[in-house]
N, C-alpha and C positions, 0 to 999 in steps of 0.2 A: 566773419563775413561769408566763408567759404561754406559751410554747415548752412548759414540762413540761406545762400542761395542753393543749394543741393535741395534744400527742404522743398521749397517755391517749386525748382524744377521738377521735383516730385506729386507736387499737389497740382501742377497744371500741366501734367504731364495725364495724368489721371483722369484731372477734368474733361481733356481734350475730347476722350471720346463716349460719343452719344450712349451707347452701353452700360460705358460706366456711371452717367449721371443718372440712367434710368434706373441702376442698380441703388445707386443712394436715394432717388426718391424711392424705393420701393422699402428700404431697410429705415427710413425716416416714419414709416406706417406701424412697420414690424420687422421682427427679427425674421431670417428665410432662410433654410439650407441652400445649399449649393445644386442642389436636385432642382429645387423649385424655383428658383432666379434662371436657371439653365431651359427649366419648361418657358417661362412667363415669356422669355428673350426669343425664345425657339432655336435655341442653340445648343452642342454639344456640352457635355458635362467637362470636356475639357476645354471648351474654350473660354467656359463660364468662371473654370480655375483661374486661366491664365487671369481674365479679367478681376477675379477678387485678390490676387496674389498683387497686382499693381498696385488694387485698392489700399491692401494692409501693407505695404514697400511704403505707401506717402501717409500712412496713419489713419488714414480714414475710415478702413472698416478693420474689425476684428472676425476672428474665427475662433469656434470651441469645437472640438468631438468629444462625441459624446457617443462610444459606441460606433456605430459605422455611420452615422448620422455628423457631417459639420455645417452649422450654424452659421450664419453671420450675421452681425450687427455692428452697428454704427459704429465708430471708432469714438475714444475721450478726447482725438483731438479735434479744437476748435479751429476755427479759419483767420484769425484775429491779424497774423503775418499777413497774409495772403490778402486779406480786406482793409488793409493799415497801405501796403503796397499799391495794389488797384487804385484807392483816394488819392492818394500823392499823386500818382500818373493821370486819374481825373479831375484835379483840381491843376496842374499842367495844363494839360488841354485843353480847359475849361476858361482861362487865362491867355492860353493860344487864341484859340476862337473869338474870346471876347476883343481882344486887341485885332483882329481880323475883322469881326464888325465895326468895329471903330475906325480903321479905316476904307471899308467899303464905304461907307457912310459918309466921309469927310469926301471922298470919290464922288460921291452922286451928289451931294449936294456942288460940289466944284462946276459939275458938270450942268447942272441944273441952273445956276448961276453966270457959267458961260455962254449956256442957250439962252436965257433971257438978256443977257447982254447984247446979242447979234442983231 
């Protein structure tokens, strides 16, 4: 249990910030050094690290050098935990709410029913 939730905190730890989700859609087109994620971002080349070091910490992207040149590209891991989790907590909710309409519902008609009784 301890390992699956370390993982999760890792991968929405990651998720959190805008940067980094701009970095994965850009690595979901193609692979990109660290040079050129850092130009696209308009940001320094180390804070472009720090942001890919988080990335490959929760799995999601890789790095290769290759010469003075490092690469990165999408990670092999998939979201499947992480989209397995979400559902449970939207299908929750989803159960909340619906039972929340149901009785708004019983609400207004009552209410509807006491007006017309007056």
């Amino acid at each position: 249990m301890v390992h699956y939730q370390a993982r999760l905190d890792a991968t929405f730890a990651a998720l959190s910030d805008v940067t980094r989700r701009g970095v994965l859609e850009q690595l979901a087109g193609s692979d990109a050094s660290i040079t050129d994620l850092a130009d696209r971002f308009q940001m320094t080349l180390t804070g472009m690290k720090k942001h890919i070091s988080v990335l490959e910490q929760a799995g999601l992207v890789t790095t290769e050098k290759v010469g003075r040149v490092r690469t990165c590209k999408l990670g092999r891991r998939r979201l499947e935990e992480e989209a397995a989790w979400i559902e449970r907590h939207r299908q929750l909710w989803s159960a909340r709410f619906d039972a929340l309409d149901t009785i708004v519902e019983h609400l207004k008609r009552k209410e509807k029913a006491d007006a017309s009784s007056k």
